[in-house]
C-alpha positions, 0 to 999 in steps of 0.5 A: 459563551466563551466557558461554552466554546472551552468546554466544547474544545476540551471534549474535542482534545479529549476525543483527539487524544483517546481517539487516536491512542486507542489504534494509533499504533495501527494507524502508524502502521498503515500510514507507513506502509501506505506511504512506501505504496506510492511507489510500489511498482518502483520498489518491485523493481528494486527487489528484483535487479535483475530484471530490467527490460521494457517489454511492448505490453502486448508483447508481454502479456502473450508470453505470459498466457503462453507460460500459464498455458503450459504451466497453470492450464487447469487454473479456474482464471488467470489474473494478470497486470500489463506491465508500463512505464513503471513496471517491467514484470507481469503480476500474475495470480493463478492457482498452481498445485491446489494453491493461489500463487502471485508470482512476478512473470518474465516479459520476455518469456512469460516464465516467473522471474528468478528472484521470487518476492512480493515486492512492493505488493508487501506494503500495499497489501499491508496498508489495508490488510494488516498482514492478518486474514481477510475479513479481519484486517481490512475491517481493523483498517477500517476501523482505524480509518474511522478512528482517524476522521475522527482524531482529524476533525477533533484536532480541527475543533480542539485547536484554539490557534490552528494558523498560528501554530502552524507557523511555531516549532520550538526545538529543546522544549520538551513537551512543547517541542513535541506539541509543536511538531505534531502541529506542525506535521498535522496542520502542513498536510491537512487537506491531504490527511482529510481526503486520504482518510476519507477516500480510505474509508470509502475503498472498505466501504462494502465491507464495513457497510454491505447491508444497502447491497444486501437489501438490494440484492440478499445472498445474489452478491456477483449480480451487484459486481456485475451491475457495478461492472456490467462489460465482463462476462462470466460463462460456465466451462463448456467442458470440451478442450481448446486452445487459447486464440490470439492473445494479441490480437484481442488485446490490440483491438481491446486498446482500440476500444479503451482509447489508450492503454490495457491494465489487466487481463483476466482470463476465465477457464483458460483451455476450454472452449468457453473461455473468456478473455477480459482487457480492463482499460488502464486508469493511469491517465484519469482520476477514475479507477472504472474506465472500462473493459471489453470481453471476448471470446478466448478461443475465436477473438469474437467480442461479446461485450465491451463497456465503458464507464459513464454512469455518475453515481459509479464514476464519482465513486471510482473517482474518490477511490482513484485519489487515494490510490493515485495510479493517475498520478504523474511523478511529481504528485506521487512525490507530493502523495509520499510528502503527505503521507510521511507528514502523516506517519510522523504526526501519529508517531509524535501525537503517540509520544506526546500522550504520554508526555503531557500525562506523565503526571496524571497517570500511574508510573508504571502505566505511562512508562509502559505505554511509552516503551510500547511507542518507541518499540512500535515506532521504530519496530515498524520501519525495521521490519520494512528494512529486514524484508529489503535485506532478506530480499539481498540476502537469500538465495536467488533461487530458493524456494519460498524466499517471498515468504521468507522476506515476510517471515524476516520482516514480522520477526525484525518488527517483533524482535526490535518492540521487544528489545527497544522496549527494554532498553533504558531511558538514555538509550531508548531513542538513539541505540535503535536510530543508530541501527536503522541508520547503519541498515539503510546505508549499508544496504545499497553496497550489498550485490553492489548494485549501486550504478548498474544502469538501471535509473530506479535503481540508483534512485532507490539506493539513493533514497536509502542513502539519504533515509540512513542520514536522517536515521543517523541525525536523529540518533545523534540528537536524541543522544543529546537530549 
């Protein structure tokens, strides 16, 4: 029985091991970008200093209908997102010239901001889209969603003393040091890693599983969204000019409706007469995601639907979806999610290294050192790309056109340029050099435009943090040189 259970957790390593090397490096990455996601409005805000006035939400949004109106009235919708406590801005995507754009509008005079960039919108796209066209990204994402809930749950199973190392970090042991953190890092955050997984899992499920909507509903797809989402309303332009009604007026009463706060507008064919404006309740105070919508009549203020959501089978699945987005989450869970989320980023990165270390011997020279240059460059390629796109953010002109584009631009070659050359450097140099880089990036950062005390608390919180990652950064420079 006992060389049955050391068979079976053999396997289990085995799977644990391959599992997570064949998209580990994706995983990495979408670990970290969904990490800095936790506080995506915050870092918007970073990357765009200038803005720092809290707008009334109603206030807001009828500027911003006011702008389009003027601006993108031959637009087939608008989509915008209330701004709150922690976003200042209106997020609006809308189609101008031929072309989808996503620009941060003013709350003040619904114009878009000065300083265009995509914000933390970057690393929350990135997380589930990979920066690569859709479909193809969030199905690689889910892939390697379920490549992970498979690494997590053959680590449980392969793990002989899972308590025990929990509690055991041996430091300047080499191969075990680096089994010892990984343990460390996995076993700490378990629970977290499991949910945030699976919850993963579940947002792409449509997609990387639509054939139970495709047998119910065959090439009819809208008709399953409008199920799912039975208050909004969708209506062919009438073809017959109007103007807009009252903005406020219709939001005001779709408050009322949702007993709290309004998240996102939408409105359909905006300056016909059979516009339709629709207020989705906010889901900052509750777990579901689903929590309702009312639609009305864009141009007279009639309601013609409202719903809000109770259904089970529909509130669980919103449910699960909420606990990975965490929008519910108030200051001190979003810390834990960004803990979590870390400790996992850090579990991949040092399962990646110790692949290679404990095979040093049993594969061929020139594939293990390969795969090792290939680690370290992915590694540290990654966050170099996030600190390219912070710099081009300080860097470019203000009012530059295409400078979001730009920033992406900046972060995707950084990333590439850093894999290549840290991937070439020798042994003694591999770790450090490039640490030694990230360090100095981060701690001159906040200096730059001097931003540093301007009055702003997400300011000088987010400066802070860049300061105290530079630390971090320059530590483990300084004790992989001693290694």
């Amino acid at each position: 029985m006992n060389r049955l259970h050391d068979g079976a957790r053999q396997t289990m390593a085995w799977l644990h091991g391959w599992t997570g090397l064949l998209l580990g490096h994706v995983l990495y990455l979408m670990a970290f970008a969904g990490t800095l996601s936790m506080f995506k409005p915050e870092i918007s805000r970073w990357m765009r200093p200038e803005n720092t006035a809290q707008v009334d939400a109603v206030r807001a949004i009828t500027a911003a209908t006011d702008w389009l109106s003027h601006n993108a009235a031959d637009a087939p919708a608008w989509y915008l997102t209330a701004p709150d406590a922690r976003a200042n801005t209106i997020d609006a995507y809308f189609t101008q010239g031929g072309k989808i754009a996503l620009r941060a509008l003013d709350p003040t005079t619904g114009a878009p901001v000065l300083r265009e960039t995509l914000g933390g919108e970057f690393f929350y796209r990135l997380h589930f889209e990979l920066e690569l066209p859709y479909p193809w990204g969030r199905m690689l994402a889910s892939l390697a969603a379920a490549t992970m809930l498979i690494a997590l749950i053959s680590g449980i199973v392969a793990h002989r003393r899972f308590f025990r190392d929990f509690f055991t970090f041996r430091a300047d042991k080499g191969q075990r040091s680096w089994l010892d953190a990984h343990n460390v890092l996995g076993v700490f955050a378990l629970p977290f890693h499991l949910m945030i997984t699976l919850t993963g899992i579940l947002t792409l499920l449509s997609l990387s599983m639509p054939w139970p909507g495709v047998s119910g509903y065959g090439a009819d797809m809208p008709a399953m969204f409008h199920e799912l989402a039975p208050g909004g309303v969708d209506r062919p332009a009438a073809g017959r000019h109007a103007r807009l009604g009252s903005v406020a007026d219709m939001m005001r009463d779709a408050q009322v409706r949702c007993g709290g706060a309004v998240g996102r507008v939408t409105i359909i064919n905006p300056g016909d007469a059979a516009a339709v404006a629709s207020f989705t309740c906010a889901d900052a105070a509750q777990i579901a995601t689903n929590a309702g919508v009312a639609s009305y009549d864009a141009v007279s203020g009639r309601l013609l639907n409202a719903w809000i959501e109770h259904r089970p089978a529909i509130t669980a699945y919103s449910w699960l979806y909420g606990l990975h987005v965490a929008r519910f989450a108030p200051l001190p869970l979003r810390w834990l999610y960004f803990l979590g989320g870390a400790m996992l980023t850090l579990a991949i990165a040092t399962g990646l290294i110790l692949w290679t270390v404990k095979r040093r011997d049993r594969l061929p020279d020139h594939a293990n050192r390969l795969l090792a240059r290939i680690n370290a460059g992915v590694i540290v390629g990654v966050p170099a790309g996030a600190l390219a796109l912070l710099w081009a953010n300080r860097l470019l002109p203000l009012a530059s056109g295409g400078r979001a584009g730009a920033e992406v631009a900046a972060a995707m070659a950084t990333a590439g340029i850093v894999l290549v050359i840290t991937s070439a450097l020798p042994d003694r140099l591999r770790w450090p050099l490039p640490f030694a880089g990230l360090a100095t990036g981060l701690i001159a950062l906040p200096f730059l435009g001097g931003w540093i005390g301007d009055g702003d608390a997400v300011l000088v919180a987010g400066n802070l943090l860049l300061l105290a990652a530079g630390a971090l950064c320059a530590w483990v420079a300084w004790r992989s040189a001693r290694c």
